[in-house]
N, C-alpha and C positions, 0 to 999 in steps of 0.2 A: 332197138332199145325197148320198144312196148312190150317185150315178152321178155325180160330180163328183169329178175327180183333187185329190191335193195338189198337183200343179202348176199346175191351172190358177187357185189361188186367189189372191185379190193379196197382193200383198208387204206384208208390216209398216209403217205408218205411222212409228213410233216407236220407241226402243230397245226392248230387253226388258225388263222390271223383274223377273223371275222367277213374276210370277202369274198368266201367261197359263195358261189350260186347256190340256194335248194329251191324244188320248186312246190311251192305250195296251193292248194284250192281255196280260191277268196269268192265269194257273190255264186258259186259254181264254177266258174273259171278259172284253169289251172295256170299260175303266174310265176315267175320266179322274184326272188329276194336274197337278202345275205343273211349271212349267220348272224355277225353284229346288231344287224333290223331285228330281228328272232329276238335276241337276246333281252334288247330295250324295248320290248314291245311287249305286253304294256306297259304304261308309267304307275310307278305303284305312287300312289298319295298316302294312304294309313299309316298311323304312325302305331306302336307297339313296344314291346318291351324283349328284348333278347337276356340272355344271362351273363352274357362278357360283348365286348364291342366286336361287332362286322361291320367291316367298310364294305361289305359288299351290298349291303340293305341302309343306303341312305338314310331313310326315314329310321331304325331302330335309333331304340333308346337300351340302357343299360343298367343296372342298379349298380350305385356307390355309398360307403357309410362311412362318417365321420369319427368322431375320436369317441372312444367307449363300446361301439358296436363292430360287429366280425361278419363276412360273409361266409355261407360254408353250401357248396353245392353236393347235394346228396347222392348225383348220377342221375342215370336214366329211370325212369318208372320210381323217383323218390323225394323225395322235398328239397327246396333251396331256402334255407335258412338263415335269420337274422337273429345275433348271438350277441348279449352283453359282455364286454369283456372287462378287466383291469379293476379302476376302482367304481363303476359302475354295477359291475358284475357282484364285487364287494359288499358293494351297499342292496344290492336285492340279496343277497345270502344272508346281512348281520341281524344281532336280534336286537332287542329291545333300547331306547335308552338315548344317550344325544351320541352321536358319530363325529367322529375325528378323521381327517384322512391323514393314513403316518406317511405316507412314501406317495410316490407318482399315481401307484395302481392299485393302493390297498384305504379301507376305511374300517375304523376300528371302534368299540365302545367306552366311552368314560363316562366319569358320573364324577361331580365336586364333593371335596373331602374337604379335612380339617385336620390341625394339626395343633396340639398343645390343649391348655386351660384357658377358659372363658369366653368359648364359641358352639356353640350346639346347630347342629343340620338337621333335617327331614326332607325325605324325597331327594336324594344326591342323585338319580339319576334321570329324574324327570319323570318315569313310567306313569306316577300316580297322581301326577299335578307338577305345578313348579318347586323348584326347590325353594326349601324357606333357610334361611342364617340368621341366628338368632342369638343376643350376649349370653352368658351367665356369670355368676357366683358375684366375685368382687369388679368384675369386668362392669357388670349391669347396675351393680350397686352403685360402681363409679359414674356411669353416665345418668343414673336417676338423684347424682349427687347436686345440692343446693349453695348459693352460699360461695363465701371465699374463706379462705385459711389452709393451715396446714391438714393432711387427713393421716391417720393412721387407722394400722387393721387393730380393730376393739377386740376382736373374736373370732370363731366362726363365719366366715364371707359376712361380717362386719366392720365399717367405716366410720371413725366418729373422727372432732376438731380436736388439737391440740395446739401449747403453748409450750416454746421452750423457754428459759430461765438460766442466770448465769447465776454462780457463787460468789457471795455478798464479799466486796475489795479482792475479790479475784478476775472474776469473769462476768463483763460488761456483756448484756444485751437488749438491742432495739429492733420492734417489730416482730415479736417472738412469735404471733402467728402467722405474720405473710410472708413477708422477704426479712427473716434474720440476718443483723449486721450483729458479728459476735467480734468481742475486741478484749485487751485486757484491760483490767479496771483502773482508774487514778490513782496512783500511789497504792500500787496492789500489795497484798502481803501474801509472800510464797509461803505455801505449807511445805511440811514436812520435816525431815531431821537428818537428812546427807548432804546433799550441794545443789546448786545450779549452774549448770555448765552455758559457758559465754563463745562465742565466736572466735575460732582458733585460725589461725592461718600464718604465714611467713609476712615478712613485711614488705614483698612486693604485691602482696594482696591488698594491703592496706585502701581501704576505701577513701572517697572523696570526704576529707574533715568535716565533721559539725564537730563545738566544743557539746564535752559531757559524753560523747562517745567511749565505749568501753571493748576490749578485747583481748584475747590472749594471744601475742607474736611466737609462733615457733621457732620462729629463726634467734629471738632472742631470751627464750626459754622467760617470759616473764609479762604479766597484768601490763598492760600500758593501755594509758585514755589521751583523748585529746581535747586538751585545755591553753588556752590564749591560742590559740590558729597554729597550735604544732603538736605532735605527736610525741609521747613523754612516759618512760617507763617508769612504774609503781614498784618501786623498790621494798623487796621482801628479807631482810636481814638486812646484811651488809652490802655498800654498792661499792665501785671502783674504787680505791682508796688512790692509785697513784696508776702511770700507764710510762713503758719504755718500750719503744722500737728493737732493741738488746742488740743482736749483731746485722739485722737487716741492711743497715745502710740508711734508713729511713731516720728521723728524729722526730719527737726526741727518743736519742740513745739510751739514757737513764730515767727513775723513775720520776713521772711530772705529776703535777696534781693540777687543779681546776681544768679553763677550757686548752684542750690542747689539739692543735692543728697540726695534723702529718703534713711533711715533708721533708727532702732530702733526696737521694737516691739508692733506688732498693741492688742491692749487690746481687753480681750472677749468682751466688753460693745461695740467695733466698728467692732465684726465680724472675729476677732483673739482666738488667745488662750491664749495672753498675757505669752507666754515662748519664752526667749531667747536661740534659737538651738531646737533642735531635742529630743523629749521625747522618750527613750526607753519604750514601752507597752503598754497601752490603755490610752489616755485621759481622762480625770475625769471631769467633768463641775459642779461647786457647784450653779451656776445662778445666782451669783455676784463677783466674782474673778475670777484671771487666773485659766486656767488649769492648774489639778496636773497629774503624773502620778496614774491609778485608784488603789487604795489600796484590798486587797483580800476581805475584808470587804463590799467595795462598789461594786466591783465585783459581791459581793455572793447575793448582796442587788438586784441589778437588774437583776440575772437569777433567783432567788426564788427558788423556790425546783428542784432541777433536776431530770429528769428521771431515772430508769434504762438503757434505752437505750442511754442515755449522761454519763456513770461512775457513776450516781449518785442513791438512794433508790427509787426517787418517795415520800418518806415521813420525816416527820421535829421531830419525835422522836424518839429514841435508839429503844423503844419498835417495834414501827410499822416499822422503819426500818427493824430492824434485821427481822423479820415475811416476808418483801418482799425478803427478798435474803435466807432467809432460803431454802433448798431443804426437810427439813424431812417432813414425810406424817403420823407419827402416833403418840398417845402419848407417853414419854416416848424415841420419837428417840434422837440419838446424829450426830453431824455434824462436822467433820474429816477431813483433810489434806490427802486425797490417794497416791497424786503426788504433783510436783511442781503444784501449783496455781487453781490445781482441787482440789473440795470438796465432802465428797460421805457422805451418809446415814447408822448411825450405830445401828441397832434395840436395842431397851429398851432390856435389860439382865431379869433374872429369880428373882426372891427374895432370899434379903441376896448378892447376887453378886455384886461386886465392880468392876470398870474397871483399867485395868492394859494394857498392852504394849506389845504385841505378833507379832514376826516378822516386829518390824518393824511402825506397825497399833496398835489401839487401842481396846482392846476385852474384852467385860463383863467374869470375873473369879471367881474363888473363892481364894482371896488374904488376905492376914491379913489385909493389911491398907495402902494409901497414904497418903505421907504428905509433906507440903514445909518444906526443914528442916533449908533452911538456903538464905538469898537473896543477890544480889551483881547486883552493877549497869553498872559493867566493864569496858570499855571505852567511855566513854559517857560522862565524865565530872563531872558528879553526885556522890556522896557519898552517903553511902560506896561501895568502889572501887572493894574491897575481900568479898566473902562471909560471911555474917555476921549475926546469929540468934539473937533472943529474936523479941524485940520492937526494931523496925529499922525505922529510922526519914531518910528522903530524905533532900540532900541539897546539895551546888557546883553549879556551873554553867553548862549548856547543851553545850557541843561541837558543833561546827559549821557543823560536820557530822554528827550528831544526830536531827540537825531541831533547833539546837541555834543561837547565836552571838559570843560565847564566852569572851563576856562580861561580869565582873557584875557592873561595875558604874553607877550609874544613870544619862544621858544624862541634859545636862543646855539647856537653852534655845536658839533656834534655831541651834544645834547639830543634825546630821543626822548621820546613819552608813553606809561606804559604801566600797563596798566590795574591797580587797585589793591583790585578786590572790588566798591567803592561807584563810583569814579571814576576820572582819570587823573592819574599822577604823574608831572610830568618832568621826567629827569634826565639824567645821561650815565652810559655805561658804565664797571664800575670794571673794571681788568685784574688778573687772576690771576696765577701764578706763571709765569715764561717769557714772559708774552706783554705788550707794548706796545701801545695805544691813542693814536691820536692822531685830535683832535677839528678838522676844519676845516668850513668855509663849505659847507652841503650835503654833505658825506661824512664816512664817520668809518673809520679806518686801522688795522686789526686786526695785527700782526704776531706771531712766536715766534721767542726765543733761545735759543740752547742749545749746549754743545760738546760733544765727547765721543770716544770713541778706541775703533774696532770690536774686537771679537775673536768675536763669532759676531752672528747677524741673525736676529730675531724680527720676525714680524708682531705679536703680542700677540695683544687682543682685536678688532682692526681689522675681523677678517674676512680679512685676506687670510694666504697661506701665503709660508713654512714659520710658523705660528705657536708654535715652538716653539726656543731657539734652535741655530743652526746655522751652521757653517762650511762650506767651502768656497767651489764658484761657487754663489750666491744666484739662484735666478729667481723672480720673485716672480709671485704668480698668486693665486686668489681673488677675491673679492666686498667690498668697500670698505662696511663697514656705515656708516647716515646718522648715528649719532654719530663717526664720525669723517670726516664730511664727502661719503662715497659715498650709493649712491641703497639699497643693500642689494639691488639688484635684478642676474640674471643676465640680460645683453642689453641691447635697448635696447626700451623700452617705448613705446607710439605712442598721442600724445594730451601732456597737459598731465602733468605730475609732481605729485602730492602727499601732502604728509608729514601722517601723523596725530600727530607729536609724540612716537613713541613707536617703531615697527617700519619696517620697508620701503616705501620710498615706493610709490603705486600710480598707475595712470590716475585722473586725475581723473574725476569724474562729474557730469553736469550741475549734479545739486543739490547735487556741493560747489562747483562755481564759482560757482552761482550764491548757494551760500548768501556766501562770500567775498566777492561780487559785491556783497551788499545790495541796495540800490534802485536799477535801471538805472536810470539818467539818457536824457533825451531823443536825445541826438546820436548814441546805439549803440543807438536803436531801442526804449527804454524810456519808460513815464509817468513817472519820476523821484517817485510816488508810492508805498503800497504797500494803499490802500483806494481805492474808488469815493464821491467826494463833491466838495463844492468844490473840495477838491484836485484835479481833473480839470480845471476850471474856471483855476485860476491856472497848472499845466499844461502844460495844452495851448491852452485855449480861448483865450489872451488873442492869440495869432496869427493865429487863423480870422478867414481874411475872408467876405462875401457874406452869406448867410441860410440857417438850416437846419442850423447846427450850436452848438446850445448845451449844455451840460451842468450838470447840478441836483441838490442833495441834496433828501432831505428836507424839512430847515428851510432853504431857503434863507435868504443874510445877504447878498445885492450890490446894487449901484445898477444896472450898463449892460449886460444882456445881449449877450453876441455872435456875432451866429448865422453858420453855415456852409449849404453848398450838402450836401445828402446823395445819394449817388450809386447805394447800394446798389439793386437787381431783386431779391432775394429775402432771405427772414430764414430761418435755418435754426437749430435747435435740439437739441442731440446730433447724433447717425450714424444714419439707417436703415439698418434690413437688406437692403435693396433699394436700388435708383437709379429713381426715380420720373420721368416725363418732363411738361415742362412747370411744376413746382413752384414756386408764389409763395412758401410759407410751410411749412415742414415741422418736427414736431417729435415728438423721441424720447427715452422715458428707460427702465430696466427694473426695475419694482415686481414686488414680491410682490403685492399687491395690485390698485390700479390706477392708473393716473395722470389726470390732468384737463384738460380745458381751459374755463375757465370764465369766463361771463360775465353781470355781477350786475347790476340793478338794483334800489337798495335803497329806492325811492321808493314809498309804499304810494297814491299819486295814483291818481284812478279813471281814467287813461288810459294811467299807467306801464306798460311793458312793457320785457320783454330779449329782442331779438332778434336773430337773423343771418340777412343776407340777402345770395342772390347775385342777376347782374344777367348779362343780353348786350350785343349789340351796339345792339339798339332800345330800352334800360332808360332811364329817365326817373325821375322822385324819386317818383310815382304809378302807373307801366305796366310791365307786361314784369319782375317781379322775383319768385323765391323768399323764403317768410319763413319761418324756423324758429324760434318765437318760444314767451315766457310770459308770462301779463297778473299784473300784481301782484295783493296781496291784497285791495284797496281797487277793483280794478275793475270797471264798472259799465256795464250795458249788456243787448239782450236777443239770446238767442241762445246757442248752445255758443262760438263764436269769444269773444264777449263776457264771459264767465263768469268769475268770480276765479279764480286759482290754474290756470288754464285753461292747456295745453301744445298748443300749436296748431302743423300745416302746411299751410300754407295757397301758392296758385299765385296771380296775377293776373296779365291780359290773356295767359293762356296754361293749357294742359291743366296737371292734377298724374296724373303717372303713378308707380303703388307696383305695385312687382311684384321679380320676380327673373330676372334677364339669364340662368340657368342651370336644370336641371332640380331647384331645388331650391324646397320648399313655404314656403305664408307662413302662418303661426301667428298666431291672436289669443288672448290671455289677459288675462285682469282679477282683480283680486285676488290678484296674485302667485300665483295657482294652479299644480298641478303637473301639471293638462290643460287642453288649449287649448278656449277656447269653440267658436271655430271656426278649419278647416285649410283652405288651397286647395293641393289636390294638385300636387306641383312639376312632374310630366310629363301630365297629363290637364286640371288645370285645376278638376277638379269639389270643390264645397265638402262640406265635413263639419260637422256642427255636435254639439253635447253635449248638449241638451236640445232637447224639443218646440219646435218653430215653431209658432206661432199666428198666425194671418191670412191673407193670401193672396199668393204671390208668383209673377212673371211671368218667363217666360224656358224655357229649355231643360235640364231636370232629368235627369241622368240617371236618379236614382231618388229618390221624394220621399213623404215621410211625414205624413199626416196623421190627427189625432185627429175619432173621431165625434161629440164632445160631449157632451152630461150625458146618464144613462141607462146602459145597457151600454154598455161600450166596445167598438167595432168600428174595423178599420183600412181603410181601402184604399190600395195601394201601386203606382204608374204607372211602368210598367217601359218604358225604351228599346227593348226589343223590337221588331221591325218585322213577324214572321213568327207567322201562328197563333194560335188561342186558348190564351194564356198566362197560368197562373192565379199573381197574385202577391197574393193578399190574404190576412190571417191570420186571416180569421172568418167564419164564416157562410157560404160560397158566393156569393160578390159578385166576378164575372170582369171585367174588362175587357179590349177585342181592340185593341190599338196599331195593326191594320191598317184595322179599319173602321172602327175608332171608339165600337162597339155596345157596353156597359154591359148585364150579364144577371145572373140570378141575384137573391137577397134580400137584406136588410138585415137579421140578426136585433137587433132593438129598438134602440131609442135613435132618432137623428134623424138624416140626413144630407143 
């Protein structure tokens, strides 16, 4: 090795790691060391300044600059630079004058201005000293002003005092040179040679009285002042000589003179109703006489056929009536009384079966016969009163509880019935003071007499104005109250008129026409009933031709049903909150609770069951059908299907598929528990259970638990694992390898 250069040795295989051997001469003596020692040897102490940071010279230091300056490194053999930048750099470039900075990174020159008369500058930009601001003209005049008063320009940026002054019995004024209070003078005298015009306005302007008040009323073309605490027009020619109502209806009719007070009643022909008082119910207008109260007839005349959704069919004959409110859907159904004021659907019966009365309800049987055996009108007024067969003739009068008068005289002319607390009385109208009555054949003839000689004109209490009285020209205006024949209403109100008897008439509202209305009759779209029962039957039903439309109370009492065709595709039940597509049958209501749909069988037979079942296209009364069913209490059989009290779903001649269309799990629970026995996870699939499995199950586990049986307990746990010896067991050292299958390790005690 003594004769062997370091050059000629070979090169380093591999980096250096620092603890290669070199040998070096120390004190004269050649020693070896490492690369690392080399490296750290010496320790540098000095500190210095580099251009950017080196970790690898601890002690260096670095230059860094803050906001406004740049570093800028020039290369090798050139300068490293410190550069202003921004607004900085700005403000060493600008010239003269005070600086503004406009933006982040810029500063700019301004200098103070001025704008307008009576301010003079020097020096706005500061260069030559401070700026000086200084007034002029009348600006300076004003601030080297003395003294109180008023000031005016005399001239030329000249300020002198002044004194204003009023025209002698014209224009009063005090303190003419400080704070003028200018007014008009005491018993002024107006100049000039045309007019002076006074305060115009209508006379709901009319302000709060003082007497001596003066103005001119537009509304009543004419000077009026207010003297003794009322308001009083200044009559210019001639004033009212005489005042007559003429064919209104009002009085007086002819002409009056002095104070005259309207009243009377204003006829339909002048925009009244022509009734004296207040009409209990709807107005009637025939469009040449007064108004009557409107009879249920004309009533019915102006709503036309009413809806279902108004109480009413939608349609104006028995037939097509009864078809819209029918619910049945097949030939051959019947339509029944279930509850109070509900109606259900009772399927067409077997051949030869007759319907009879089971529980309560109506049920196709096998009965000998029904029959009415005997009729009775009961308390209703009508005969016969007792039950009574053969040929039975109706006659009596209808009680007044029954939808009568209990009447039976035949009313004279101009006789009305009115109601009397218990019953109706009838008589004819008696007339009051002024007014005439006269009784004919269907009508009865209200009139009012009276004469009388104007000298002023009141509304009165009518409502209408001036209601107080008054001469001059009259215009009469206001609101016609319903006791004296107006509507009480401003405008014209849209809909039907109705009077509660007492205040301003109002739009009618359904439930008052209809309550007016009573019982719609058939012809305007109505059952002409006002409950579900045989009366549906006498009705409507006795026009239904074909099969498939009958209708039935409870107890029924008839001889000859008569069936209709039913046309209805769906039955629908309240409003969902959705629109469902395809729907035979939909039903909605909103509980606090819950609501039901139920179906009973109450037969404890050992075969009895309640079921529901659906069907497809290849369904047969044995094949191809869902059953969601319950076996009675009595049923007998071997099997879970078969089992009493047993809730079964069951598939036949097809799969039953239970699962969930969405990432969401299926729970089982027993005994109304508040954990599930077992879960099927709703995105993986894999089951959970809540206690040990005992026996053996087949299939594809992701992870599965078993017990080692009597003795110590030990577990082994078979992990989905596909990779490596994977220890999943909780005792003892017992591995199993998911890859090869090999089982190692002990079993400490027990059996497995």
């Amino acid at each position: 090795m003594a004769n062997i250069r370091i050059s000629q040795l070979p090169s380093a295989q591999t980096a250096i790691t620092g603890t290669e051997l070199v040998p070096i001469v120390q004190n004269g003596e050649t020693v070896q060391t490492t690369v690392s020692a080399i490296v750290n040897s010496p320790v540098q102490t000095q500190t210095f300044l580099t251009i950017n940071n080196e970790p690898t010279l601890p002690n260096s230091r670095y230059l860094a600059v803050g906001a406004g300056l740049s570093l800028a490194d020039g290369g090798a053999q050139s300068s490293y630079a410190i550069t202003p930048v921004g607004a900085l750099a700005s403000l060493v470039n600008a010239g003269q004058g005070f600086m503004v900075k406009s933006s982040g990174t810029s500063l700019v020159n301004r200098s103070i201005a001025i704008s307008g008369n009576g301010l003079s500058i020097v020096n706005g930009d500061g260069t030559t000293g401070n700026p000086t601001i200084a007034l002029t003209n009348n600006v300076a005049n004003l601030a080297g002003a003395s003294g109180t008063g008023l000031l005016a320009i005399a001239g030329n940026n000249a300020l002198s005092t002044v004194t204003i002054v009023g025209v002698a019995n014209q224009i009063s004024i005090t303190n003419g040179n400080t704070s003028p209070v200018i007014g008009i003078a005491s018993n002024p005298i107006f100049p000039g040679t045309a007019s002076i015009t006074l305060p115009s306005g209508g006379t709901g302007a009319r302000p709060s009285g003082i007497n001596g008040m003066l103005r001119y009323n537009s509304d009543l073309n004419a000077l009026e002042t207010y003297a003794n605490g009322a308001w009083g027009t200044i009559v210019s020619g001639s004033g009212v000589s005489s005042f007559s109502a003429g064919t209104t209806g009002l009085t007086p009719s002819s002409g009056a003179t002095g104070a005259v007070v309207l009243a009377g009643t204003l006829n339909a022909s002048s925009g009244g109703t022509g009734i004296s008082g207040t009409l209990t119910g709807i107005p009637y207008a025939n469009g040449t006489s007064a108004y009557t109260t409107a009879t249920t007839a004309q009533l019915l005349t102006l709503l036309g056929t009413t809806p279902i959704a108004n109480g009413g069919t939608g349609q104006t004959t028995a037939s097509s009536a009864f078809n819209a409110l029918s619910p049945i859907t097949t030939t051959g159904d019947l339509i029944y009384g279930s509850s109070a004021n509900t109606s259900s659907r009772l399927p067409i019966g077997t051949t030869n079966q007759v319907l009879t009365v089971v529980g309560g309800i109506p049920a196709w049987g096998s009965v000998a016969g029904v029959a009415v055996t005997s009729f009775s009108a009961g308390s209703t007024g009508l005969s016969p009163a007792a039950p009574t067969s053969g040929a039975v003739t109706l006659s009596g009068t209808l009680a007044v509880a029954n939808g009568g008068t209990g009447l039976s005289s035949t009313p004279a002319n101009g006789q009305i019935d009115i109601g009397n607390g218990t019953g109706f009385t009838r008589t004819t109208l008696t007339a009051g003071t002024g007014i005439s009555i006269t009784n004919s054949s269907g009508s009865i003839t209200i009139a009012i007499n009276g004469t009388g000689e104007v000298t002023s004109f009141s509304g009165g209490t009518t409502g209408l104005t001036p209601n107080t009285p008054t001469g001059g020209a009259i215009t009469l205006s206001g609101i016609l109250n319903p006791v004296n024949g107006g509507s009480g209403v401003a405008g014209t109100l849209t809909g039907i008129l109705y009077g509660n008897g007492t205040s301003a008439y109002t739009t009618a509202s359904t439930a008052q026409v209809l309550s007016l209305i009573g019982t719609l009759p058939i012809a305007n779209g109505g059952t002409g009933i006002t409950s579900f029962g045989t009366g549906v039957q006498t009705a409507l039903g006795q026009n239904v031709t074909g099969s498939g439309g009958f209708a039935l109370a409870v107890s029924p009492s008839f001889t000859t049903p008569i069936l209709g065709v039913a046309t209805a595709t769906s039955l629908t039940i309240g409003t969902l909150t959705y629109t469902p597509a395809n729907a035979l049958i939909t039903a909605q209501s909103s509980a606090t609770a819950y609501n039901q749909v139920i179906i009973q069988n109450s037969n404890n037979g050992a075969t009895a069951s309640a079921d529901y079942i659906v069907n497809n296209n290849n369904s047969t009364d044995s094949t191809y059908y869902g059953d969601f069913g319950m076996n009675s209490g009595g049923f007998t059989g071997s099997g879970a299907f078969n089992a009493p009290n047993t809730v079964y779903l069951t598939a036949t001649t097809g799969d039953l598929a239970i699962g969930t269309t969405t990432a969401n799990a299926i729970h089982f629970v027993v005994n109304g528990g508040t954990t599930d026995s077992a879960t099927v996870n709703g995105t993986t699939g894999v089951w959970t259970y809540a206690s040990t499995i005992n026996g053996s199950i087949t299939g594809n586990a992701g992870t599965l638990t078993l017990s080692a049986g009597s003795g110590a307990t030990n577990y082994i746990t078979y992990s989905s694992s596909a990779t490596g010896n994977v220890s999943q067991f909780t005792s003892s050292g017992l591995t199993y390898n998911a890859t090869n299958t090999a089982l190692t390790g002990g079993i400490n005690g027990g059996t497995f």
